[in-house]
N, C-alpha and C positions, 0 to 999 in steps of 0.2 A: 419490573414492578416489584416493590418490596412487601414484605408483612403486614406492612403500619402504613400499603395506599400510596407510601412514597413514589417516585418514577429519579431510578437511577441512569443516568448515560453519560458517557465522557469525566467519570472519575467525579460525576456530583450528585448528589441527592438533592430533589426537592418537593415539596409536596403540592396536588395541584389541587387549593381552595375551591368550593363552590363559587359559583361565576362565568359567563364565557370569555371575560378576560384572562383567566387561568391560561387559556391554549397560548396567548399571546402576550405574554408579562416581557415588558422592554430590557426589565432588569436583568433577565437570561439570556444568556449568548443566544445568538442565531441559531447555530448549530445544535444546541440543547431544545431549541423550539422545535428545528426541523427533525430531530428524534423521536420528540414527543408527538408527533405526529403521524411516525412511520408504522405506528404500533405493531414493533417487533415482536414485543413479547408475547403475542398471539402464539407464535408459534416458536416459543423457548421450551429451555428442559421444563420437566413439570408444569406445562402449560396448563395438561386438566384439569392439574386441581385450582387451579384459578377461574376453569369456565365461567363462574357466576361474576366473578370479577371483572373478571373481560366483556361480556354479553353488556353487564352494565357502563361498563366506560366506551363501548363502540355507539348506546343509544344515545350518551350523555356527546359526546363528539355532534353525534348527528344534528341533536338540540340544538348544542350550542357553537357551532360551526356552517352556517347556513352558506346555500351555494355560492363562492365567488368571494369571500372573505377571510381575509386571514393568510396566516403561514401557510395553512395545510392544504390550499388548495392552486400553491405552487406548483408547478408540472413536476418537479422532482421529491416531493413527498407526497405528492398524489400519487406517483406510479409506485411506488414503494409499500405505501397504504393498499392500494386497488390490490396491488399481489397479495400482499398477509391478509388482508380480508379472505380472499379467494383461498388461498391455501389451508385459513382458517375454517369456510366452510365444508371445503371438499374433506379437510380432518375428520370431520363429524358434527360440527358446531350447529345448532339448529340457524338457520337461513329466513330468520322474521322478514314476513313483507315489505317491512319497511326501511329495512337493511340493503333487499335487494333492489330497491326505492335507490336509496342513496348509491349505492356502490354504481348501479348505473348512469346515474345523474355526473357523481366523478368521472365515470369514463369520457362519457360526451366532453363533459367539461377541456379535460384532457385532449382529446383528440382536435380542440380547436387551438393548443398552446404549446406544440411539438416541439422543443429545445432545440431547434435548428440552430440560432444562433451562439448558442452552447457546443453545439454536437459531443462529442466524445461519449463517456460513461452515463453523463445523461442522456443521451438521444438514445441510448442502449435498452434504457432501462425504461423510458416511455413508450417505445415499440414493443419489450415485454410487456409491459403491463396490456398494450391494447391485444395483443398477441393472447394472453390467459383471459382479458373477460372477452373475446373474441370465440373460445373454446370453453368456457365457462357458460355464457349465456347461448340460449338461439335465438334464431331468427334473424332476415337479412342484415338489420344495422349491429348485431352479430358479429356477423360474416365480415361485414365492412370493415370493424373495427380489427377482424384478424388478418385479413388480406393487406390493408394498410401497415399494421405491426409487419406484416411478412416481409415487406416490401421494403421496409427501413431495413430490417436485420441483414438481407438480400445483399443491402448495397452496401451498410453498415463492417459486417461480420470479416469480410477479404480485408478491411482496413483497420480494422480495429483490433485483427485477431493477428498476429505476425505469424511466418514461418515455424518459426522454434517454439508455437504455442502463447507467447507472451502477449498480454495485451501492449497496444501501443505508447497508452502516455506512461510504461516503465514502473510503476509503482506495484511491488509486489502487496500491496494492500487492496487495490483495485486491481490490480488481475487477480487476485482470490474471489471478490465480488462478481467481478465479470464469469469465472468459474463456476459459481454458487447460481449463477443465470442460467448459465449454457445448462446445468446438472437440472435447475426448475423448467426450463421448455420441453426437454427429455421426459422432468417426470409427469407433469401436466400432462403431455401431449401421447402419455401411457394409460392414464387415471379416468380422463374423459370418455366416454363414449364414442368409436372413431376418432381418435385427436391424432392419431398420427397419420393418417389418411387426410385428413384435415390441413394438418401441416405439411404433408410431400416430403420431399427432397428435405426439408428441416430436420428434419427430427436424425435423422443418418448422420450429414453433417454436423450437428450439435455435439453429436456421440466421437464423432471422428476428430473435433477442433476440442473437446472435454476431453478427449485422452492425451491430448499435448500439452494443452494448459496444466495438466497434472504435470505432466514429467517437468514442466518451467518451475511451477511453484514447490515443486520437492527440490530442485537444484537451487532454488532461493530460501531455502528454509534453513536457519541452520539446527546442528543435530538436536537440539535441546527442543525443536517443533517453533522456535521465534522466527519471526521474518525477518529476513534481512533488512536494514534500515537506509533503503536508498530511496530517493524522492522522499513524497508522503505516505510512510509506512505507520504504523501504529500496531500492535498487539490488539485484540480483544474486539476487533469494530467487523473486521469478516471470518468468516471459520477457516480455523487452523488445517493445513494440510490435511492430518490422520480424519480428519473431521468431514473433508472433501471427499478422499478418498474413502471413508464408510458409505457417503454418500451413493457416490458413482457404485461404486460394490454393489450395493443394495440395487441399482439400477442398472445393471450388467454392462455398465461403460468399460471400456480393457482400462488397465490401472496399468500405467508404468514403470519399468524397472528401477532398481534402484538407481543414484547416478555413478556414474564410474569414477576413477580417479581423474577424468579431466573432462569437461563439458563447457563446449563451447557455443554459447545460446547466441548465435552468428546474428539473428537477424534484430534481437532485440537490444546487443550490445553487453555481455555478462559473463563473468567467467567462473568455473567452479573448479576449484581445484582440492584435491585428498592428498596427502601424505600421510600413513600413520593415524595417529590418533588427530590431525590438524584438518581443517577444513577454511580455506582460503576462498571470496566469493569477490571478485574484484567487478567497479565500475566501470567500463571501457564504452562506453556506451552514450550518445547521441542524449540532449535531456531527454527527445521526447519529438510529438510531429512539430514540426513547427508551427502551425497554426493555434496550437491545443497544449503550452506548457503551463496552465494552470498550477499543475502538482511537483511541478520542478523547481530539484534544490541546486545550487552551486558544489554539486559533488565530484567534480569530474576526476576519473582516477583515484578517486577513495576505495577503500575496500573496508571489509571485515573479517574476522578473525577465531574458530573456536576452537580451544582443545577437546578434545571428547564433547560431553553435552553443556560443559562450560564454555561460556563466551569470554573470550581473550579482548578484544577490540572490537568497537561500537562504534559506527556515528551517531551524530544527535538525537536522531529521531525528533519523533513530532509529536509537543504535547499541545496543539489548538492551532485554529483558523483563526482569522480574520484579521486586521489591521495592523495591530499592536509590536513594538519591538520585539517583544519573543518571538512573532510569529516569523519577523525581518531575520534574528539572527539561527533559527532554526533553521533557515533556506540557506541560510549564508556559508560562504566556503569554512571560515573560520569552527564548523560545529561540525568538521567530515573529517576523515581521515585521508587526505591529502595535503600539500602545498597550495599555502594564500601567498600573493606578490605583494608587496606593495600595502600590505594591510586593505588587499581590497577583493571583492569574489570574483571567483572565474567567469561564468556569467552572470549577468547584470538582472539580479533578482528584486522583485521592487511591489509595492503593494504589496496584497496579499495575495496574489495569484497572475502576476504579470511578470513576465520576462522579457528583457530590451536586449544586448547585448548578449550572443551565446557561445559557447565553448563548442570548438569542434574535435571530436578524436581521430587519429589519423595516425599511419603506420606503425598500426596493429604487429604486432606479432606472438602468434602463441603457440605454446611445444608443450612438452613434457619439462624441460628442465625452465624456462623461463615466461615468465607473461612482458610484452614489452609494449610500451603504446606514448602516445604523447597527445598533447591539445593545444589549441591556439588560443585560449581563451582571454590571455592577458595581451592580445596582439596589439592593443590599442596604448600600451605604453610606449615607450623609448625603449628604440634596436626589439621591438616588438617579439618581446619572451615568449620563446617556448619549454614549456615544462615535458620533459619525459620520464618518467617513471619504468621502473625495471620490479619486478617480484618474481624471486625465487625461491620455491617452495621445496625443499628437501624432509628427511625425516628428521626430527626434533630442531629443525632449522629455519625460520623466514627471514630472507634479507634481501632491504625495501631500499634500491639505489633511485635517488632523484638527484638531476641536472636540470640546470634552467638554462637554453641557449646567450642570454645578456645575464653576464654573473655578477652587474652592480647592480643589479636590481633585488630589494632586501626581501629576502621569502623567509617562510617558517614553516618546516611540513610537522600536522602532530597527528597523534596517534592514542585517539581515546579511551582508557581503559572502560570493562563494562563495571557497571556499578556493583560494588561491595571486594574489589580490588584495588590496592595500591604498592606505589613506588616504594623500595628503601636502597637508599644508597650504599652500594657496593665498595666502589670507586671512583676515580675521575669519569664521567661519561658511563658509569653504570651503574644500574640495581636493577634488585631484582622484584620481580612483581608476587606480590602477599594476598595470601587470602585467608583474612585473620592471621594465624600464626603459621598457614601451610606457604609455602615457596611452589608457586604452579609455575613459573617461567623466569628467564633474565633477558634486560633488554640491553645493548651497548653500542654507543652512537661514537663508531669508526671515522668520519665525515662530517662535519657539523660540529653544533655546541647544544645539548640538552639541558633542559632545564622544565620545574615541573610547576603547572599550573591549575586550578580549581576550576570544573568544569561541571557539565551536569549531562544527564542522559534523560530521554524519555523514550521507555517503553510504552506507555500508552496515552490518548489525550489523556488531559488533567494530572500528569503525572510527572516532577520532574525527579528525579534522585542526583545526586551530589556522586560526585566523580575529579578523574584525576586525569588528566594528558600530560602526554611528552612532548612539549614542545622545541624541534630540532633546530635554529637556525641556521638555512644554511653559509656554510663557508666559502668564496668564490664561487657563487651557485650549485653548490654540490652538497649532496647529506649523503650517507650512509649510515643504516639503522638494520641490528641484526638482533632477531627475536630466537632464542632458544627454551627449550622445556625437554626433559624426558618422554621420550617415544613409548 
């Protein structure tokens, strides 16, 4: 919420007119609606001194949002509402009667429109919600509403939560969300009266699956605190690592170590590797369950790239949902830091949230001195290519060997610089990479043919910035690309 009444999300401003058409203006993305509904900013920095702000625009909702109409009373900006309410009142907020009139009217509502056939992050986040006004309110339908939340999480939390901490559909954007969940059941169920008696056996394990999703999301971070840009990742939409971990601090969750020179997040699919001043985060990794690749891009085998808290190499990232070619070529192989065949993606990404055709990774290998892995993803062409990829991390050294098992098959592997870096030509097959007038790196394509093309990055929705790739063709299916800078 801005000065001037505005309502900023996803890199737009707009103002919302008197009217209850306001909640639901066609002309704004989906996504801008379903924001403007989640009322975040209840519980943003300097939230009190907007209390009167706020108090007014939760009665002006109520008014003009009657039960059962509308965006906001989607099961997925219901549950999101139902919590910032609740968080808002347990802050101190005064609790008008007829506030707690409506917040329960949403619950019920909610509790008859469970995202079953969604599941994933939404069914997560609709058993939290019924989970806090379950320990928020009393009285048996209370209870009901928290028993049933339990009972989702219960079944929910083994499958959604991986081994090595990571949420399942990969997206270090939503596993910070899913984090910033596990950190709100803990603190709820400390704040209430009885809440963690109330919750049992939850509340332990919340504490115990929040200290692994930390150590995931600090080996997906890279040094500068940006997320890694794999799947649908975005900056600015969930709280940044340090942000999490104040969190948990504050809430005596164990915080995780730092990550070592090599980490291998085995169940989720992700590699992290240190040299020096280099932090290497490669993809090896599965899109996602197969039932549930909404958020899944054609990355497969991409990585990224930073020196100290500068970022060397980027994928595309993600600046918006819904239909539209950006939202097509942002999924697409072509906007990652791997090998495209054919001019066409590893898998078969299509709509805006559907996947046909997937990529599999298979014989893994990882050490100290190499990451090596490969996919099947183009198996549907002729002499059915596979791509293997090799990254070798030393000090002041990265060199990135790709093979395609059918070597007439035309590929291009590139390698997206981060925005406000560029190329200048050295040599035949080299230059060195500028930032402004400083020389951070050289890059020299030993295999292949280089050649530089105009591309764009998003750090966060609505955000695109103009950028540079190196696009390698390879030669008899083989590139080789070797990245240097001073250690």
């Amino acid at each position: 919420m801005l000065d001037d009444g505005r309502m900023s999300f996803l890199g737009e401003a707009h103002a919302l007119p008197p009217g209850p058409d306001a909640w639901d203006d066609p002309r704004l993305e989906r996504l801008w609606r379903y924001n403007l509904h989640y009322f975040d900013d209840l519980n943003a920095l300097d939230a009190g001194a907007r209390r009167a702000a706020h108090a007014a625009l939760v009665a002006r909702w109520i008014a003009e949002n009657p039960p059962g109409h509308g965006t906001g009373w989607e099961p997925y900006p219901a549950s999101l509402r139902i919590v910032n309410w609740i968080k808002w009142f347990l802050g101190g907020a005064p609790a008008e009667p007829a506030w707690l009139d409506s917040l329960a009217a949403q619950v019920r509502w909610l509790g008859g429109r469970i995202e079953w056939h969604l599941l994933g992050n939404h069914l997560f986040v609709n058993a939290k919600a019924l989970v806090m006004a379950g320990l928020f309110f009393d009285g048996p339908e209370a209870a009901g509403w928290r028993e049933r939340g339990l009972a989702i999480l219960r079944r929910e939390m083994p499958e959604q939560l991986l081994s090595d901490g990571g949420q399942f559909e990969r997206s270090p954007m939503y596993h910070a969300l899913a984090l910033e969940d596990l950190l709100d059941l803990v603190n709820v169920a400390g704040t209430v009266a009885g809440g963690q008696a109330l919750i049992g056996d939850m509340e332990p394990d919340c504490r115990r699956r929040a200290t692994a999703a930390l150590r995931w999301l600090r080996c997906m971070s890279h040094p500068d605190g940006t997320l890694a840009s794999f799947n649908d990742s975005a900056d600015g939409i969930a709280p940044a690592y340090a942000e999490l971990e104040r969190y948990a601090a504050a809430l005596g969750v164990p915080i995780a170590p730092r990550p070592g020179p090599l980490e291998h997040l085995q169940a989720s699919g992700y590699v992290r590797q240190q040299s020096g001043c280099a932090t290497l985060i490669a993809d090896v990794a599965p899109l996602g369950p197969d039932y549930l690749l909404g958020h899944a891009h054609a990355d497969s085998l991409s990585f990224e790239l930073s020196l100290g808290e500068r970022r060397l190499l980027v994928n595309g990232g993600t600046s918006r949902y819904g239909l539209g070619e950006q939202r097509l070529r942002e999924r697409g192989t072509a906007s990652h830091n791997t090998v495209q065949l054919a001019g066409l993606d590893s898998s078969e990404v299509w709509s805006g949230f559907r996947v046909g055709r997937r990529a599999r990774p298979f014989d893994l290998q990882v050490d100290a001195a190499s990451i090596i892995c490969s996919h099947d993803g183009y198996r549907f062409l002729p002499g059915q290519p596979v791509h293997r990829r090799r990254w070798a991390l030393q000090p002041g050294r990265l060199a990135v060997a790709d093979r395609v098992s059918t070597p007439g098959v035309p590929g291009v592997a590139r390698f997206r610089l981060a925005p406000g870096l560029r190329l200048q030509a050295e040599r035949s097959n080299a230059w060195q990479v500028k930032d402004s007038t400083r020389t951070v790196a050289y890059v020299e394509v030993l295999a292949g043919q280089g050649h530089l093309a105009a591309s764009s990055h998003a750090p966060r929705f609505g955000t695109l910035l103009p950028t540079e790739t190196l696009d390698v063709t390879l030669q008899e299916g083989h590139a080789h690309t070797v990245w240097t800078w001073d250690d």
